[in-house]
C-alpha positions in Angstrom: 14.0 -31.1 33.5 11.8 -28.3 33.0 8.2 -29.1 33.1 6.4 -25.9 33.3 6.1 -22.8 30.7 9.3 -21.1 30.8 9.4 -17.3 31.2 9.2 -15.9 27.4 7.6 -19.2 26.3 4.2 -19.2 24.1 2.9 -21.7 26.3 1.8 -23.5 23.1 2.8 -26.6 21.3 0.9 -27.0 18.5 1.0 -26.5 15.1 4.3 -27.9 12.8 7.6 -27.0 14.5 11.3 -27.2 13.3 13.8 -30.2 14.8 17.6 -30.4 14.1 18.6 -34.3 15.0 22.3 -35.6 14.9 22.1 -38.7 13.4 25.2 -40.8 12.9 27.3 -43.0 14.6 31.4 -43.3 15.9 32.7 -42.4 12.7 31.0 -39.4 12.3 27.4 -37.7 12.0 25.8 -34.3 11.1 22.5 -32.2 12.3 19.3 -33.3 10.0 16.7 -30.9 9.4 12.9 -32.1 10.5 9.4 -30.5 10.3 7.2 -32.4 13.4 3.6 -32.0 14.3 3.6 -30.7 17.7 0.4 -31.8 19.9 -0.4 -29.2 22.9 1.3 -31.1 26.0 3.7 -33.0 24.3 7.6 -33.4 25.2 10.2 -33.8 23.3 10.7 -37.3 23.4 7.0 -38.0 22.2 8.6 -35.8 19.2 10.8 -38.5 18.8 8.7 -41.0 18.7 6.3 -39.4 16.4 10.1 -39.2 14.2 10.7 -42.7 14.5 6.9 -43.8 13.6 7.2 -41.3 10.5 10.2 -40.2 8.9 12.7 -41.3 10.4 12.6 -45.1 11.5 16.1 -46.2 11.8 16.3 -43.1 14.5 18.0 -44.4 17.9 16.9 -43.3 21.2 17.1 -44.8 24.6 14.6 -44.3 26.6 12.1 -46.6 29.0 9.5 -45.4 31.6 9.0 -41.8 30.2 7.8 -40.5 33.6 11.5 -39.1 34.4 12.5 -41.9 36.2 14.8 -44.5 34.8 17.0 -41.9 33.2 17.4 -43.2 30.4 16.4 -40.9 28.0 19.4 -38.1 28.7 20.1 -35.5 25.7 21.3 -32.5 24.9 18.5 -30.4 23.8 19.4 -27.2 22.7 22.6 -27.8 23.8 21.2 -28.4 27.8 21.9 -32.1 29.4 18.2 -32.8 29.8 15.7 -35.6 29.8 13.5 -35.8 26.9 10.6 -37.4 28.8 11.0 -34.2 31.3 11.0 -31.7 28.9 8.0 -30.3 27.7 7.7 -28.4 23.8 5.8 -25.6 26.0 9.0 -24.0 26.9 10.0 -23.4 23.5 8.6 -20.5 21.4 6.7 -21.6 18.6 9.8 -19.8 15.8 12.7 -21.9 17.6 14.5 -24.1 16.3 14.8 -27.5 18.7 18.3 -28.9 18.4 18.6 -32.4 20.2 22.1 -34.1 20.0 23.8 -36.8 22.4 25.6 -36.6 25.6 28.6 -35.0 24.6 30.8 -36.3 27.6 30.7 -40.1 26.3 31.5 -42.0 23.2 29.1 -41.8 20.1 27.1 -45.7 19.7 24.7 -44.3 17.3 22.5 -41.0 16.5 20.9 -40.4 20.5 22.8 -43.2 22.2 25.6 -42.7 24.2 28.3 -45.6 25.8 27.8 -44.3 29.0 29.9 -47.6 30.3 32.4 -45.3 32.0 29.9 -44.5 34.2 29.3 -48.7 35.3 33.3 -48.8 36.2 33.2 -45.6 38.4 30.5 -47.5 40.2 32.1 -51.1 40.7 35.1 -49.0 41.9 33.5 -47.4 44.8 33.3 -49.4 47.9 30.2 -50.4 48.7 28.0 -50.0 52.1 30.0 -52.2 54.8 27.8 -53.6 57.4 28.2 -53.7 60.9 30.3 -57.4 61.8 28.6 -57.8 65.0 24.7 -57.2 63.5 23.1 -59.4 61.1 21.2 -58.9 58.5 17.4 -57.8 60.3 19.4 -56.1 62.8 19.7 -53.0 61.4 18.5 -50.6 63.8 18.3 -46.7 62.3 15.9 -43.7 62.8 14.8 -41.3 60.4 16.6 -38.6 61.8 19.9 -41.0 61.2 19.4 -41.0 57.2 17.8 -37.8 56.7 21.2 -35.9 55.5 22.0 -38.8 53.2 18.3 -39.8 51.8 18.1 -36.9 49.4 20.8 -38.7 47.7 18.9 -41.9 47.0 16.7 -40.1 44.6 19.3 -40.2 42.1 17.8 -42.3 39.1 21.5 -41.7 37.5 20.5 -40.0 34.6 24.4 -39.2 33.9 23.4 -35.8 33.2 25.5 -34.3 36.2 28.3 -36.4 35.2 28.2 -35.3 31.1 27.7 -31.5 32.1 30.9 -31.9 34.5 33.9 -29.9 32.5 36.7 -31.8 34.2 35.7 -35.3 32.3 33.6 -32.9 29.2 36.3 -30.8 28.3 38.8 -33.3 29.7 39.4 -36.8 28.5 42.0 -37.8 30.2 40.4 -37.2 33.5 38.3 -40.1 33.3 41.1 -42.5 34.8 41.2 -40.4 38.0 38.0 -39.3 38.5 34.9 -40.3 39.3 31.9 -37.7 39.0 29.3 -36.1 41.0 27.4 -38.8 40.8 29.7 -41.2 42.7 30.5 -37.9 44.7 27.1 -38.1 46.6 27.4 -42.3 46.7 30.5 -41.5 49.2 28.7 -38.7 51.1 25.7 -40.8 51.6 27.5 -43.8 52.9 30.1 -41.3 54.5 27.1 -39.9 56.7 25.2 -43.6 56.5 25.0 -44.1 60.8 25.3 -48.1 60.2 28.9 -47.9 57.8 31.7 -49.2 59.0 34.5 -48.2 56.4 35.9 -45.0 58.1 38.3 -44.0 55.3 35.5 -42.8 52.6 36.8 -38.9 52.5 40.5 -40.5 52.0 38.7 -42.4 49.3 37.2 -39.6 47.8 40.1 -37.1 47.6 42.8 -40.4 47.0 40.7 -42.4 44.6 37.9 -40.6 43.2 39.6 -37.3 42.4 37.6 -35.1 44.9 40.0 -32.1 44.3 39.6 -31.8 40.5 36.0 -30.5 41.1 35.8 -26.3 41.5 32.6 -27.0 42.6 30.8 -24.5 39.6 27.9 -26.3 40.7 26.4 -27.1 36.9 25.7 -30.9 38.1 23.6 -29.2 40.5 21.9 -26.9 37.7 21.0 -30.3 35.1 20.0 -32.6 37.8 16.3 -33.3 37.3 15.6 -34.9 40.9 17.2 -31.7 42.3 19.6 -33.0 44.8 21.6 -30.3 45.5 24.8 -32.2 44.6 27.2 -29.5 45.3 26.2 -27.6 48.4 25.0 -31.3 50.8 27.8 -33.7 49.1 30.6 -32.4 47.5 31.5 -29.2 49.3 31.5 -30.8 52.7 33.1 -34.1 51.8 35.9 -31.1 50.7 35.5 -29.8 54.1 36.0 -32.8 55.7 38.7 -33.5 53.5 40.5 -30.2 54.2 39.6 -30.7 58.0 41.8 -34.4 58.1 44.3 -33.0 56.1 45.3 -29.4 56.6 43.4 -28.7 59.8 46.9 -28.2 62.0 44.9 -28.9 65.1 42.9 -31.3 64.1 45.9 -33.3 61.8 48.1 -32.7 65.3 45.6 -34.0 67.6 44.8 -37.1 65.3 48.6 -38.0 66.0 48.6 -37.6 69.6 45.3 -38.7 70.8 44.6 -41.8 70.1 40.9 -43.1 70.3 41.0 -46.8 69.5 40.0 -48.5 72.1 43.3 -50.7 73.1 43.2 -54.9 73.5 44.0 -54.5 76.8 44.0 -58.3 77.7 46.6 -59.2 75.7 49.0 -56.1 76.3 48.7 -57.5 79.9 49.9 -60.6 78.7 52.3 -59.6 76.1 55.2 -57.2 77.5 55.8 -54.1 74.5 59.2 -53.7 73.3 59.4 -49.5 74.5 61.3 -49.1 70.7 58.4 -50.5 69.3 56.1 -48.0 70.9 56.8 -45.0 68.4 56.1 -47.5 65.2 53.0 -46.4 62.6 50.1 -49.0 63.0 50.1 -50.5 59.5 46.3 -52.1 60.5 44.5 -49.0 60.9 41.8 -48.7 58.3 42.0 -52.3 58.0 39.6 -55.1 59.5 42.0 -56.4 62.0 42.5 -55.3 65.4 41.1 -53.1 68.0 40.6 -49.6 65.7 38.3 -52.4 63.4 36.3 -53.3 66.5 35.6 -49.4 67.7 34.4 -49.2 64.3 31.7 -52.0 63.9 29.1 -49.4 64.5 27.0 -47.4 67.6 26.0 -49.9 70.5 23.6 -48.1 73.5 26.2 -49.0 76.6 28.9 -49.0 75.3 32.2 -47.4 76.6 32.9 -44.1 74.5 36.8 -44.3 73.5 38.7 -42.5 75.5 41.9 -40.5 74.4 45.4 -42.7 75.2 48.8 -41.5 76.0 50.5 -40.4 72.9 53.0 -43.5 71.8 56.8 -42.7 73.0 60.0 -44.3 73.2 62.3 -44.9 76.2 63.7 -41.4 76.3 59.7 -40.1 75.7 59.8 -39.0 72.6 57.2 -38.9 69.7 57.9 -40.8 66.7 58.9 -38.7 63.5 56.3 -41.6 61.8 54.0 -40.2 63.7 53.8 -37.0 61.9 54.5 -38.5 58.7 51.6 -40.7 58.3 49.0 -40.3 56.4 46.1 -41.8 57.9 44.2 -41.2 60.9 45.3 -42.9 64.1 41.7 -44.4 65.0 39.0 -42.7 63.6 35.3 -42.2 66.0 32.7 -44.1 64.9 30.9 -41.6 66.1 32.4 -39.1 63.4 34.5 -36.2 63.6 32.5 -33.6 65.0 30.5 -35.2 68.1 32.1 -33.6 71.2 32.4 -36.8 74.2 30.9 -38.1 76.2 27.8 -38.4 74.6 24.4 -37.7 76.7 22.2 -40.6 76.8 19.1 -38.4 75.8 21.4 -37.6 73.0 21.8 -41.2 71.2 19.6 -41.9 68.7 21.1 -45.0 67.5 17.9 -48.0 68.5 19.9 -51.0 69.7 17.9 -54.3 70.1 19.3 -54.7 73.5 18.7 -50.8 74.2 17.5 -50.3 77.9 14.2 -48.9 78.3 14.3 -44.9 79.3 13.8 -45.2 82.6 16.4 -48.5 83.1 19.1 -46.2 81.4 21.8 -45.3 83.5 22.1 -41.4 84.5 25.1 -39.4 83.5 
């Protein structure tokens, strides 16, 4: 976390300075009084180790690469979700008292250590990136100007500190079941912005799945994160937005029932009459991997036709289904995302296909 003098801080570490440690395990523990030498330069984990080298052996502490990358060294230190390797004894006036206790959100294993497990099933329950079908592996094509809105997210070294600091799971047990975190907050943004993801449905995830509206966005992951993502204001606030936008939006929610953009199987509605009562029916498929709204979603391809909007389905007396208000999910979501205005201007694609033309072989608009 902090890793310069704070404001009000000595800027000294030396000398023999006071240390309240909670040792004890799931049954129950208490604060135990220390006196440490303090080198100049020293954080508070290498106070820690000096603990466990002198007076108190048995001490447990998780920690790995000490240069505030692994994560694994998250605490509490004066009763802030920090890193200890991050967290120099500078910022501390030489009279204060250093209280370092566990991660209060998660389950006690013993003294510093944390079962931060609920953390591991969050992450096996979000959906993971979902390739393109028709590119292989190699054929990943993207630009930096693709992945720069979702690369700040990839710095995360999950720490947990954003999700122990988050009051709806800290202050709230029985949140854990329905909701996920910040930190699995940004994992959907990224791959929700990700140019090369085919599942469409990952703001339905988030506000179905992952309990996207339980965060009031009071932006304290933001404030412990030691990477600095800015985990509110780039992820969660407009996932929300986008959210809102599917769902509430009257124009946008009405126009996602009329116009349909998946692009129809046109071949085989030649050959296969449609029943006109059948016409005003939900599509249970959409979202799924089967049928035309799976192949408009396999990803950008240079040349290819931009969906177009199709007549609104009606029955024999031209009327719009009352199913068609009702449901839930969009119709046939862009590939292209929500808020790209059509047709797209060649000059304006920035998705490199393998087969893309070169400039001057591209046809004009």
């Amino acid at each position: 976390m902090a890793t310069e003098n704070a404001p009000g801080g000595t800027g000294k570490a030396g000398g023999t300075r006071h240390f309240k440690v909670w040792r004890g395990d799931e049954a129950g523990g208490e604060l135990t009084d220390y006196q440490v030498q303090v080198n100049e330069g020293e954080v508070v984990l290498d106070v820690i180790h000096r603990l466990q080298a002198t007076e108190a052996p048995d001490l447990a502490c998780r920690w790995n690469c000490k240069a505030g990358k692994c994560g694994s060294c998250s605490m509490e230190i004066n009763g802030m979700p920090r890193l200890g390797c991050m967290t120099r004894m500078s910022t501390f006036e030489e009279t204060e008292t250093v209280t370092i206790t566990p991660l209060r959100t998660f389950p006690i294993i013993r003294d510093l250590v944390t079962d931060v497990s609920y953390n591991y099933e969050k992450a096996r329950e979000t959906p993971a990136f979902a390739p393109p079908a028709d590119l292989a592996p190699g054929e990943y094509r993207m630009q930096q100007v693709d992945v720069e809105r979702s690369q700040e997210f990839r710095k995360c070294i999950e720490c947990f500190l954003c999700q122990n600091t988050c009051h709806v799971v800290r202050d709230h047990e029985e949140n854990k079941v329905a909701f996920s975190g910040p930190r699995y907050f940004i994992r959907a943004a990224e791959l929700d912005m990700h140019p090369l993801d085919a599942k469409t449905d990952r703001k339905e995830y988030a506000q179905a799945s992952q309990g996207l509206g339980y965060c009031n966005i009071t932006k304290c992951c933001t404030e412990v994160c030691p990477e600095h993502i800015k985990i509110t204001d780039n992820a969660i606030i407009p996932m929300k937005e986008r959210v809102v936008d599917r769902r509430y939006d009257p124009v946008v929610w009405l126009g996602s029932k009329i116009f349909r953009r998946g692009k129809q199987n046109e071949s085989a509605q030649a050959q296969t009459p449609r029943d006109p009562d059948e016409l005003g029916t939900v599509h249970a498929h959409v979202g799924g991997s089967h049928g035309p709204e799976a192949g408009a979603e396999r990803g950008v391809h240079w040349g290819r036709q931009v969906p177009h909007p199709t007549a609104p389905p009606v029955d024999s007396r031209g009327r719009l289904a009352i199913s068609e208000f009702t449901f839930d999910k969009a119709a046939a979501p862009s590939p292209f995302g929500d808020d790209v205005a059509f047709p797209l201007p060649a000059e304006g694609l920035n998705y490199s296909h393998p087969d893309q033309p070169p400039a001057k072989d591209r046809p004009e608009d």
